[in-house]
N, C-alpha and C positions, 0 to 999 in steps of 0.2 A: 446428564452433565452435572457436573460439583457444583455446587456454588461458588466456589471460589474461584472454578474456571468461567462460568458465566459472566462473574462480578470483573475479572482481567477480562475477558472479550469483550465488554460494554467499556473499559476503563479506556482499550483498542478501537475500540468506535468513535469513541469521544475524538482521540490523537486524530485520526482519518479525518473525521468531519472538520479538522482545522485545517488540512491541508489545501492550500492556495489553486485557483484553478488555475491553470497551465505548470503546474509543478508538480513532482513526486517523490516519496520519501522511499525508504525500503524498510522491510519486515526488521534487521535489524536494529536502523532506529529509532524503532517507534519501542522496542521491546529495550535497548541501553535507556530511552527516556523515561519509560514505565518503573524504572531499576531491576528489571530482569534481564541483564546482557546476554544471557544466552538461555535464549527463549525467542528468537527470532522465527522457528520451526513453529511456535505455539501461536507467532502472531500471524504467521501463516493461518495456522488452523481457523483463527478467527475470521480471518480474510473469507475464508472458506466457505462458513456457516453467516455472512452477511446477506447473501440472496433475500432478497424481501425486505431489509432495510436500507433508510438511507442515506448511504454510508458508500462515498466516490472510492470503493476499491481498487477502480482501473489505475488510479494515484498511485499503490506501492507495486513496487519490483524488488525484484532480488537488487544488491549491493554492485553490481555490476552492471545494472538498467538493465537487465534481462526481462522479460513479460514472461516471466514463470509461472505464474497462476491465471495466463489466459485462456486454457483450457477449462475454467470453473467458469466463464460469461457462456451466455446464450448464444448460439452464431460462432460462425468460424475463425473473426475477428475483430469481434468489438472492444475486445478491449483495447487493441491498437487504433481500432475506428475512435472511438473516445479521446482516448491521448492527442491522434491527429489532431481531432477536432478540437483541443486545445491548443493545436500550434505544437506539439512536442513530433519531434522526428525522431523517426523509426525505421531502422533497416537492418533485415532477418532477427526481427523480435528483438531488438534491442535499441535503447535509446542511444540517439549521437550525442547530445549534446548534454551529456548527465550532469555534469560538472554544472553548468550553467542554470539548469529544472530544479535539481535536487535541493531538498528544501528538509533543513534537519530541525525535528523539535525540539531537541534537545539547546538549539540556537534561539527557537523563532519562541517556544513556551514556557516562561517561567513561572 
């Protein structure tokens, strides 16, 4: 990996690690906060390569509160098990009450 992609995935760690517990942000806003608007895919990728650090991933969704990258947790559904257990409701992989969770840095970090 580049450094310079290393150096954005750790900068993507940093934004995650401020997110509130019982709230979630998505790939896109952590990547408009970074000033990369579109590199939302790339914050993905970071998301990705976080196993072993810690770093509350189960936090971001796709833009739509979809659990798009619940397929990279361990188990068949922890990452919604997680979210639950914050209190965030879920139904067929997606959050209800997005509006109300979602919690944008680009708001909450100056």
């Amino acid at each position: 990996m580049k450094a310079s992609t290393e150096s954005f995935f750790e900068r993507v760690y940093e934004v995650v690690c401020q997110i509130p517990y019982g709230r979630v942000t998505s790939y896109g806003a952590i990547a408009n906060y970074l000033g990369a608007v579109r590199s939302a895919r790339i914050v993905g990728y970071a998301m990705n390569g976080s196993h072993g650090k810690d770093v509350p991933a189960h936090r971001v969704v796709n833009r739509k509160g979809l659990l798009t990258g619940k397929h990279h947790f361990e188990g068949t559904n922890l990452m919604q098990q997680l979210l639950e257990g914050e209190g965030i409701k879920i139904v067929d992989n997606q959050i209800q009450n997005l509006e109300t969770v979602f919690w944008n840095p680009s708001d909450e970090l100056k």
